[in-house]
C-alpha positions in Angstrom: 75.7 -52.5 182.2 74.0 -51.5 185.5 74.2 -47.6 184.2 71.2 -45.5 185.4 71.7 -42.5 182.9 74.7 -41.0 181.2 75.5 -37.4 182.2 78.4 -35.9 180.2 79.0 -32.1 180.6 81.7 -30.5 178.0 85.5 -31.6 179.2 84.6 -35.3 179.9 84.2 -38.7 178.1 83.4 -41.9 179.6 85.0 -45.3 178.8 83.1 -48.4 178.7 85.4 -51.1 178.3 85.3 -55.0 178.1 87.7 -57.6 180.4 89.8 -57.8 177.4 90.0 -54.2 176.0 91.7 -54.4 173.0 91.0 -52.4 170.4 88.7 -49.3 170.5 85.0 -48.3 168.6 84.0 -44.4 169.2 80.4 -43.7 168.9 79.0 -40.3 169.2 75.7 -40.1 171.7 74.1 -37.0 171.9 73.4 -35.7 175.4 70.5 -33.8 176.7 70.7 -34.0 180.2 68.8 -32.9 182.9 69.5 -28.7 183.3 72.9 -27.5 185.3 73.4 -24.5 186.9 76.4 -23.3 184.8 79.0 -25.1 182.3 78.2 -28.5 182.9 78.7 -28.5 186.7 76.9 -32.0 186.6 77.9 -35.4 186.4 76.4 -39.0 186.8 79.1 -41.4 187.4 78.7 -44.6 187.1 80.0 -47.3 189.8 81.2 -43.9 191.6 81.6 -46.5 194.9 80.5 -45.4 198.1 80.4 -42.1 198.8 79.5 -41.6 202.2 80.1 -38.5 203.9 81.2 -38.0 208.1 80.2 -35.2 210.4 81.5 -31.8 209.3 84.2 -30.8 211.4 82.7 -28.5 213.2 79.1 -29.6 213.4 77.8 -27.1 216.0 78.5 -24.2 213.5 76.0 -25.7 211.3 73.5 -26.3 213.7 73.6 -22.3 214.5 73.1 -21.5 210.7 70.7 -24.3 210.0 67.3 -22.4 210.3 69.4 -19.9 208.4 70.2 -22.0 205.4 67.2 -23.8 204.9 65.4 -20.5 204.8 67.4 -19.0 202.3 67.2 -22.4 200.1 63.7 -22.0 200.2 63.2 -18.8 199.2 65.9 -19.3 196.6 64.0 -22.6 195.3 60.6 -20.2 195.0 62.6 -17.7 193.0 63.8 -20.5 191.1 60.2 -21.7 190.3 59.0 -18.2 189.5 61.6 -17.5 187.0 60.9 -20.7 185.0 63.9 -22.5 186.4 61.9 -25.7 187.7 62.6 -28.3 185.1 62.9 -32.5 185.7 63.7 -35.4 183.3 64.6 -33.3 179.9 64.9 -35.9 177.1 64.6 -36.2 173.6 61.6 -34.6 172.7 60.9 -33.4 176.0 59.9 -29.3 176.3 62.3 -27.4 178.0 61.1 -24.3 180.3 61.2 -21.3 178.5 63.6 -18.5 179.0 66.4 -22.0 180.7 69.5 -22.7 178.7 69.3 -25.7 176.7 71.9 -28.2 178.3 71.8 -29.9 175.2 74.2 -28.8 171.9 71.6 -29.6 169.4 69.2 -27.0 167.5 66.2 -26.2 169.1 62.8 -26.5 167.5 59.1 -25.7 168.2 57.2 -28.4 169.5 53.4 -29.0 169.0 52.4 -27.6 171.9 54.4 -24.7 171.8 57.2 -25.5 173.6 61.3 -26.1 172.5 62.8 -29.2 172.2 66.2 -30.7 172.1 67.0 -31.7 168.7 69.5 -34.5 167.9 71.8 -34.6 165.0 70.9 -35.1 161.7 71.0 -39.2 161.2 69.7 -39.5 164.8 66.5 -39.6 165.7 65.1 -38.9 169.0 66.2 -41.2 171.7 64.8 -41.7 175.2 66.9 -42.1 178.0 66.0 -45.8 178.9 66.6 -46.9 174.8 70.2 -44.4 175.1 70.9 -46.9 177.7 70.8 -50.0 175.8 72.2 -48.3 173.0 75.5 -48.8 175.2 75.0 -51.0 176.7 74.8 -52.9 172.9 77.1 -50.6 171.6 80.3 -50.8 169.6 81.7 -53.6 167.6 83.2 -56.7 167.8 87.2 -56.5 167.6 90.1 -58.8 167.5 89.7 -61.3 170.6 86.1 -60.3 170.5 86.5 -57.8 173.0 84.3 -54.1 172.6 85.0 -51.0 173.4 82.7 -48.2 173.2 83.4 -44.5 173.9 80.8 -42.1 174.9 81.3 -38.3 175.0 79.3 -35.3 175.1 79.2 -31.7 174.9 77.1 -29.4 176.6 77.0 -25.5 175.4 74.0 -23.1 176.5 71.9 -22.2 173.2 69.3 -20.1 174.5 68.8 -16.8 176.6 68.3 -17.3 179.9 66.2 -14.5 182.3 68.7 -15.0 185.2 70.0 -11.3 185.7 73.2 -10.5 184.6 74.7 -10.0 188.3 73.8 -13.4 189.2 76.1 -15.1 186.1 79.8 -15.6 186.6 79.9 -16.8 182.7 80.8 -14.6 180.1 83.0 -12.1 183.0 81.3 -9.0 181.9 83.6 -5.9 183.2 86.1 -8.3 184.2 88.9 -5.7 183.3 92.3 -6.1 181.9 92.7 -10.3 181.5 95.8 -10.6 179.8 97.8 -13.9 180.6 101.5 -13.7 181.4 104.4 -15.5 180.4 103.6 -19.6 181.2 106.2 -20.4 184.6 108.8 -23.6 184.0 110.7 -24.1 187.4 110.9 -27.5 185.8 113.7 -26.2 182.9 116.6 -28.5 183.8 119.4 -26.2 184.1 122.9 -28.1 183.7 126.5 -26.2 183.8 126.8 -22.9 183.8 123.4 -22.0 182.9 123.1 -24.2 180.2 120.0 -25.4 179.1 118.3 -28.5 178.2 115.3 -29.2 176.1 112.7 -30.9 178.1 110.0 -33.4 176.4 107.0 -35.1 177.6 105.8 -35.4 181.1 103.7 -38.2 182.1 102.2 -38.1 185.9 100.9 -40.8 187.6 98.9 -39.8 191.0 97.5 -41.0 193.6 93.8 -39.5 194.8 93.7 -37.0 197.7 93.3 -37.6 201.9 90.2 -39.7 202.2 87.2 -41.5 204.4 88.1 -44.9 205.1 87.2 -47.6 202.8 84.4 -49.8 203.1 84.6 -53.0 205.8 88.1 -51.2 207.1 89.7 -51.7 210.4 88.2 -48.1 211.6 84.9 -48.6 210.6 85.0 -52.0 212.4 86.0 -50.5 215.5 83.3 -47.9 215.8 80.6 -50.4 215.6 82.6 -52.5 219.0 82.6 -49.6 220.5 78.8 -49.0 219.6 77.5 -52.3 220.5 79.6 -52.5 224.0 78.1 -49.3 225.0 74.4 -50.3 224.4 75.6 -52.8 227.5 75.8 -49.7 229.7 79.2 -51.4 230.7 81.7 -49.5 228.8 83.7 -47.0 230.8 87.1 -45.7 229.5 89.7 -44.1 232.4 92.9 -42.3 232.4 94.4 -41.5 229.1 91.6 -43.2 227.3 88.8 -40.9 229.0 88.0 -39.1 226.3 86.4 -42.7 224.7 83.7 -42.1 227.2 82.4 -39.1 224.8 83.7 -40.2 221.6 81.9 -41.5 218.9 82.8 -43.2 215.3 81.8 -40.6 212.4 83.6 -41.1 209.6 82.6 -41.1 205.5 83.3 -43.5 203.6 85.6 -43.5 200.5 85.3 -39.9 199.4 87.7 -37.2 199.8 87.7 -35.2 202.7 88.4 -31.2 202.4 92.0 -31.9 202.5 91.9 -34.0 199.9 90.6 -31.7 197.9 92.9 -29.1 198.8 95.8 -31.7 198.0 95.1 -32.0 194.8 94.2 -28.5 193.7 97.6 -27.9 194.9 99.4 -30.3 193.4 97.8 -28.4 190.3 98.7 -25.6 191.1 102.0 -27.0 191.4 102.5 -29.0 188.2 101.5 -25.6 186.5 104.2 -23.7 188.1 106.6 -26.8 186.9 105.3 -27.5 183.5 103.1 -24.9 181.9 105.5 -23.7 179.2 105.2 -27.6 178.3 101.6 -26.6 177.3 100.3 -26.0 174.2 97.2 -23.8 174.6 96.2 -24.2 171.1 95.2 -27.8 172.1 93.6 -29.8 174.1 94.6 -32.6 176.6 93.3 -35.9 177.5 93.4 -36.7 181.4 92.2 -40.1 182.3 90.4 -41.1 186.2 88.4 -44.0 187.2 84.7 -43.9 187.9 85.4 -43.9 191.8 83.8 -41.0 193.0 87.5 -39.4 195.0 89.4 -40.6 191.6 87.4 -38.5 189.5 87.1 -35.7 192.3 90.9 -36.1 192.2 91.6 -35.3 188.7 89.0 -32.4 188.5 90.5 -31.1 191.3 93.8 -31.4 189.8 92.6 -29.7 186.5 91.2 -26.6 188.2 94.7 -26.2 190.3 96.7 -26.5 187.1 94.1 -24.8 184.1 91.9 -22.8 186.5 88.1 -22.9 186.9 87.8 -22.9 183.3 89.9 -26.2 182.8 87.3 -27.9 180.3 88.7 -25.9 177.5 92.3 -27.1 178.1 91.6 -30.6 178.9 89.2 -33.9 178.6 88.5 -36.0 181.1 88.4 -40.0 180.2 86.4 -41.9 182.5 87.8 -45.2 183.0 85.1 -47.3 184.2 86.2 -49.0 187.5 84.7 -52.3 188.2 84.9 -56.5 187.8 85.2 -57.4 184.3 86.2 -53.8 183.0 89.7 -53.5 181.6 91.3 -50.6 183.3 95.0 -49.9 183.5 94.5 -47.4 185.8 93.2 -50.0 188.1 94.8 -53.3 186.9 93.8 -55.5 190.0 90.3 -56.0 188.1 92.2 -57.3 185.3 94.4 -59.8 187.2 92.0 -62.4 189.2 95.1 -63.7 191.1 95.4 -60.6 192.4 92.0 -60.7 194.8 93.0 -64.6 195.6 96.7 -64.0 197.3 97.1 -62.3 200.5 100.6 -62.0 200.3 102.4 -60.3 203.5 99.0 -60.7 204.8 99.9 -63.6 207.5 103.5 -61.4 208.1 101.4 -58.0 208.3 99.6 -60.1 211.1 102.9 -61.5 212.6 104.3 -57.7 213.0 101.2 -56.6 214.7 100.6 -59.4 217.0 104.8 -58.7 217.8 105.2 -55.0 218.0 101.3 -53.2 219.7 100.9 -56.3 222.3 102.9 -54.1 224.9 100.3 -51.5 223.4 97.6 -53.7 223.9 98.4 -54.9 227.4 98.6 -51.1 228.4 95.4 -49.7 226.8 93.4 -53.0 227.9 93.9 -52.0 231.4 91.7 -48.8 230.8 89.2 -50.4 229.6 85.8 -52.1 231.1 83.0 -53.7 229.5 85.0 -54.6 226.2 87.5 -57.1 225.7 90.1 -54.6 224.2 92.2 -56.5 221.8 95.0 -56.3 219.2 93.3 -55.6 216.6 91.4 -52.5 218.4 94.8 -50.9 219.0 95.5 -51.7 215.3 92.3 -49.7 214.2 93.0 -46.9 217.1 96.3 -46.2 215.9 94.8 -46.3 212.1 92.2 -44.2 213.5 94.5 -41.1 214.3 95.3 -40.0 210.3 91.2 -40.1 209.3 90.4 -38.5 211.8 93.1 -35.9 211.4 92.6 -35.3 207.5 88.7 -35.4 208.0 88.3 -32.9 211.0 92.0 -31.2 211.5 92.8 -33.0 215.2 92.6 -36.4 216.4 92.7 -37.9 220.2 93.0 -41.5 219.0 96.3 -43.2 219.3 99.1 -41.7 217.8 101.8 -50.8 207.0 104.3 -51.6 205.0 104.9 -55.0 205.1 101.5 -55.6 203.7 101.8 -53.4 200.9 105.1 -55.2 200.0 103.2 -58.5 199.5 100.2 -57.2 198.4 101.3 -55.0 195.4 105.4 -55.0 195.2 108.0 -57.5 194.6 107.2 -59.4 197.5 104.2 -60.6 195.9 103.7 -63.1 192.1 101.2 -60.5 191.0 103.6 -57.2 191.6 104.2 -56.8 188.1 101.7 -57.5 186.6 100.7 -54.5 184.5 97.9 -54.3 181.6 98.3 -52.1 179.2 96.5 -52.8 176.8 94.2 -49.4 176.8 97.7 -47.5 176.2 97.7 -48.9 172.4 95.1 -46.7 171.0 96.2 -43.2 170.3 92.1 -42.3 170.4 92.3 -42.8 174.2 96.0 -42.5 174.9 97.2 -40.0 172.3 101.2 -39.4 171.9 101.3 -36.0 170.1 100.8 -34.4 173.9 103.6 -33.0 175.7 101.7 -33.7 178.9 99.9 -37.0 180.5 98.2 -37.3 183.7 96.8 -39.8 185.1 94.9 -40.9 188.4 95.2 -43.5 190.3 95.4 -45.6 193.7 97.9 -46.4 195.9 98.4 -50.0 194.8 98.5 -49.2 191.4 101.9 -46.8 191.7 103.6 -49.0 193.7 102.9 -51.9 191.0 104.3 -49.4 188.3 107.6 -49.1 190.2 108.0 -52.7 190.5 107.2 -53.2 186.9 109.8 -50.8 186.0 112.2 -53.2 187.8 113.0 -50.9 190.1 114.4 -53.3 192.7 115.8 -50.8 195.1 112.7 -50.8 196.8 112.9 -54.9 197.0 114.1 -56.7 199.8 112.4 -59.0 202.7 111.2 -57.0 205.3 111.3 -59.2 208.2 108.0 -59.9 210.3 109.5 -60.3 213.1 112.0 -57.7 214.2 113.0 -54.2 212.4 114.4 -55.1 209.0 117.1 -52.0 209.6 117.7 -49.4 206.9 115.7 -49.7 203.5 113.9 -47.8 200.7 110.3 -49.2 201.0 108.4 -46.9 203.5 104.8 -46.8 202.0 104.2 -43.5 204.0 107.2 -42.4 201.6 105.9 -43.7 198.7 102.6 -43.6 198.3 101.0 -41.3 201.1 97.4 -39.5 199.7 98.4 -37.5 196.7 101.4 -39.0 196.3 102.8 -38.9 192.2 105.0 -40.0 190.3 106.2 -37.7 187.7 108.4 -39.3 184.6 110.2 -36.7 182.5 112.3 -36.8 179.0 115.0 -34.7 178.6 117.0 -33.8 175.4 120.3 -32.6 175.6 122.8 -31.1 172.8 125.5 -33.4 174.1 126.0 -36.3 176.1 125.4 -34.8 179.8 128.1 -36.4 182.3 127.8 -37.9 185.2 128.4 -34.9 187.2 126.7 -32.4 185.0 129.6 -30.0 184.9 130.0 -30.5 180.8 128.8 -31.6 178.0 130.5 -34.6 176.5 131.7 -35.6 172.7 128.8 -36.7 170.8 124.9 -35.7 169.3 121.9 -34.8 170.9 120.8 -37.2 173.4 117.6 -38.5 175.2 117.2 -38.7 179.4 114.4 -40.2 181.4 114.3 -39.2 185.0 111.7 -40.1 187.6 110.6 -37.9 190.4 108.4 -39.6 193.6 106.7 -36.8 195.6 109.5 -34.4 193.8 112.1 -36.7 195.0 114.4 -38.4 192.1 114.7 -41.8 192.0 118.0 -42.9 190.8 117.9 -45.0 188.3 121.2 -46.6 188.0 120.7 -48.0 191.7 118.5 -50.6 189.6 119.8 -50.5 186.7 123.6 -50.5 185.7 123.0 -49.7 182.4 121.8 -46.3 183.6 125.5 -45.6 185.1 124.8 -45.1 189.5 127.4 -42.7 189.7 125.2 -39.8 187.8 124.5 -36.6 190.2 121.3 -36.3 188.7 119.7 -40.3 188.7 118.8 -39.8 185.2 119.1 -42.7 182.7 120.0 -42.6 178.6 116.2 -42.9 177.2 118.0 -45.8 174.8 119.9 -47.8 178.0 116.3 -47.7 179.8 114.1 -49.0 177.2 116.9 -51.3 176.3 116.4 -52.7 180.2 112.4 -52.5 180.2 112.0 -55.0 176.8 113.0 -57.8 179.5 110.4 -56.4 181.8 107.3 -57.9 180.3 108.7 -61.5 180.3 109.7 -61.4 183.9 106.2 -60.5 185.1 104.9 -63.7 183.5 101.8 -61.9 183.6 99.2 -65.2 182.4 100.7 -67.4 185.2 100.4 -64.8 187.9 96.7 -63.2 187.1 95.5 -66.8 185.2 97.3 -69.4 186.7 97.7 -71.4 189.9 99.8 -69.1 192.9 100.6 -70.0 196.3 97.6 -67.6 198.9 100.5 -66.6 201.0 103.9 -67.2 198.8 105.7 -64.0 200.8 108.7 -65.9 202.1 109.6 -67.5 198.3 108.4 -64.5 196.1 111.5 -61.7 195.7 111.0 -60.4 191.8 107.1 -59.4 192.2 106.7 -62.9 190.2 105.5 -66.1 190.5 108.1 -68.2 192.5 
């Protein structure tokens, strides 16, 4: 484990899990992290990814304030220091300043020299941070399949006074005035006939993280650095409609959410709790799990302070799924399926539809152009350019794929279905007494969960080679940033039918209805057994599990991740299967 130090404010827990990940050991480990400013605003992730960050959009606004800023951060950092708020590298055994809160939820003793240190639990004896870390990385048992599991949480509470002045702390709310809570809002209640009313169960999201940077080695990225190399020549001029290249430069992040991003999933917060907060119970508390990567993570906190407020850590745990090679992680199940990183499926068609559709782009733009041989795959990464740039700085003036993504993670690829779920079996980690589940995610991932379902009507070719006409798989539809799926039971008295204008002869009866991006998918159009003709798309729970206990066989999951598949097998693979 390449872990530097484990951070772990109240309202999170961190996963460390084997390939295999079967089977689950908890171990307690006290934390005593470095001091945070207020309820455990600090975290150290581990294999957060890279987190680099662009140009603010508005850059000369910050250049007016600098002076500004970096005069009040020093004067803040001396008053900091004066008050006894200077501290680095609090351990085990290590003094803490007097007068700071303890981070740590341990008693606090008097050391030798005077000062207070961060007791562990009884049983535990002091730990540094350097044998913590081998602890885990050691940690945990063998279980069945000799695969280990070991989950780390932590608490952090202040036990000590502080000597910050009271008008400075936004803790505790002190003359916060009337702070009664309301009736919980459930524009979710599924309303039938005549008012009538239904009972609605569990609801488990699945979601994709908010607007980003570009990834790592992307098409974008690419491009900036032609562009930056052609004009060290002093040759590159841009004219007519691409003028505005003369002045532009590539300044992108990388990886990390972008403002909207954040807002995006504070919002969709926001929304879920206007949707499913009477599904709450406030006398509990949740489990949420993320990834490591640093905008999966933001994502769900994000999430979590839209839907619970800024307080969200006493309504729900974070589990930290660690995202990496050789870490079982359903949440991102391409690192459990090798195959998955060997096929390029749609890959050579993605090409084909390119090379077809932007040459007439291509001709056009190259003509503006001297001192770089504009090609192809430059107006590729222009046109790509136009949504980062929009979602990182609110405009773009670059140029205004789905056929990859359909061999890459859908049913035009063998891998499609291939779904682990093997950290779902432990009721530590994936409880089932909650009446709501969310979980975050990537792109990929979602669109692999529909195909697993066997949701084929979003299967069929699409042709490389002219438009494949009407058809239900538009990734921009289906997976945009924050997209999410959202999976609801309901219980009726009755048998509901078809049209939802009675109730029919019978007992109470289950329904499972899936919402994309609060769009229903109907699920008879894949299923028969869920009847097409309802108004409402919902399937009998029964009919649908009845249709998913043939799903696992029909993924063949050890031949597609273990076995021997075709690189580019897009043409012959139509059930997200090996051929």
């Amino acid at each position: 484990m390449d872990a530097k130090s484990i951070h772990q404010p109240q309202g999170y827990a961190l996963e460390l899990r084997d390939r295999a990940g079967t089977g689950t050991e908890s171990v307690s480990l006290p934390s005593c992290p470095a001091p945070v400013p207020k309820r455990g605003a600090c975290v150290t992730i581990w294999r957060a990814g890279p987190v680099g960050t662009g140009p603010a959009p508005d850059a000369g606004f910050w250049k007016r304030r600098f002076l500004l800023l970096s005069l009040a951060l020093v004067l803040a950092l001396l008053a900091c220091y004066q008050a006894g708020l200077a501290t680095e590298g609090l351990e085990y055994g290590a003094p803490v300043a007097p007068g700071y809160p303890s981070p740590c939820s341990y008693e606090m003793s008097e050391s030798e020299s005077g000062g207070r240190v961060c007791e562990p639990p009884p049983g535990m004896g002091r730990t540094s941070s350097s044998e913590q870390e081998e602890q885990v990385k050691e940690g945990g048992s063998a279980v069945e399949g000799g695969s280990t599991t070991t989950t780390a949480t932590a608490t952090t509470t202040a036990t000590a006074t502080t000597t910050v002045p009271q008008y400075f702390k936004t803790s505790l709310e002190l003359w916060a005035g009337p702070t009664a809570t309301g009736k919980a809002p459930f524009m979710a209640q599924t309303r039938t006939f005549e008012g009538a009313r239904c009972r609605d169960r569990p609801v488990q999201m699945l979601s994709r993280h908010g607007s980003r940077y570009p990834t790592t080695g992307s098409d974008v990225a690419n491009f900036g650095d032609r562009i930056d190399e052609a004009r060290e020549t002093g040759k590159l001029r841009f004219k007519e409609a691409l003028e505005f290249m003369n002045k532009w430069a590539y300044g992108l992040g990388t990886e990390i959410l972008v403002s909207k991003g954040r807002q995006e999933l504070f919002d969709s917060g926001v929304l879920h709790a206007y949707m499913y907060s009477r599904r709450y119970n406030p006398n509990s508390k949740i489990i949420a799990r993320t990834t490591t990567q640093d905008r999966i993570l933001k994502s769900a906190e994000y999430f979590m302070a839209g839907l619970f407020g800024l307080e969200w850590t006493r309504d729900a745990t974070i589990e930290v799924i660690i995202e990496g090679s050789g870490f079982n992680n359903s949440l991102a199940g391409d690192n459990n399926c090798p195959s998955a990183h060997k096929v390029r499926s749609g890959l050579e068609d993605a090409t084909i539809w390119i090379e077809q559709h932007l040459q007439n782009a291509t001709d056009r733009l190259a003509a503006m152009v001297e001192g770089l041989d504009w090609t192809i795959e430059d107006t590729y990464a222009a046109q790509t350019m136009c949504p980062y740039e929009t979602v990182a700085y609110g405009y773009s003036r670059s140029l205004p794929m789905t056929v990859g993504y359909y061999g890459g993670s859908s049913f035009g690829s063998p891998t499609g279905r291939a779904i682990n779920v093997t950290l779902d079996n432990n009721t530590a980690t994936f409880p089932l007494s909650q009446s709501l589940y969310f979980d975050f995610t990537h792109d990929t991932n979602i669109i692999a969960v529909l195909t697993a379902f066997g949701l084929n009507q979003f299967s069929g070719k699409l042709d490389p080679n002219s438009h494949s006409g009407e058809h239900n798989f538009t990734v921009s539809h289906l997976t945009p940033f924050r997209a999410r799926l959202d999976i609801e039971i309901i219980r009726t008295p009755q048998p509901l039918a078809a049209d939802r204008q009675a109730y029919l002869e019978g007992a109470e009866t289950r329904y499972v209805h899936f919402v994309l991006n609060q769009r229903l998918i109907p699920l008879g159009w894949s299923h028969p057994e869920c009847d097409a003709s309802r108004a409402d798309g919902w399937c009998e729970l029964g009919a649908f599990l009845k249709v998913q206990e043939k799903m696992e066989a029909l993924s063949r999951y050890d031949e597609a991740c273990f076995g021997e598949v075709s690189l580019n097998p897009y043409r012959r693979v139509e059930g997200g299967a090996p051929a």
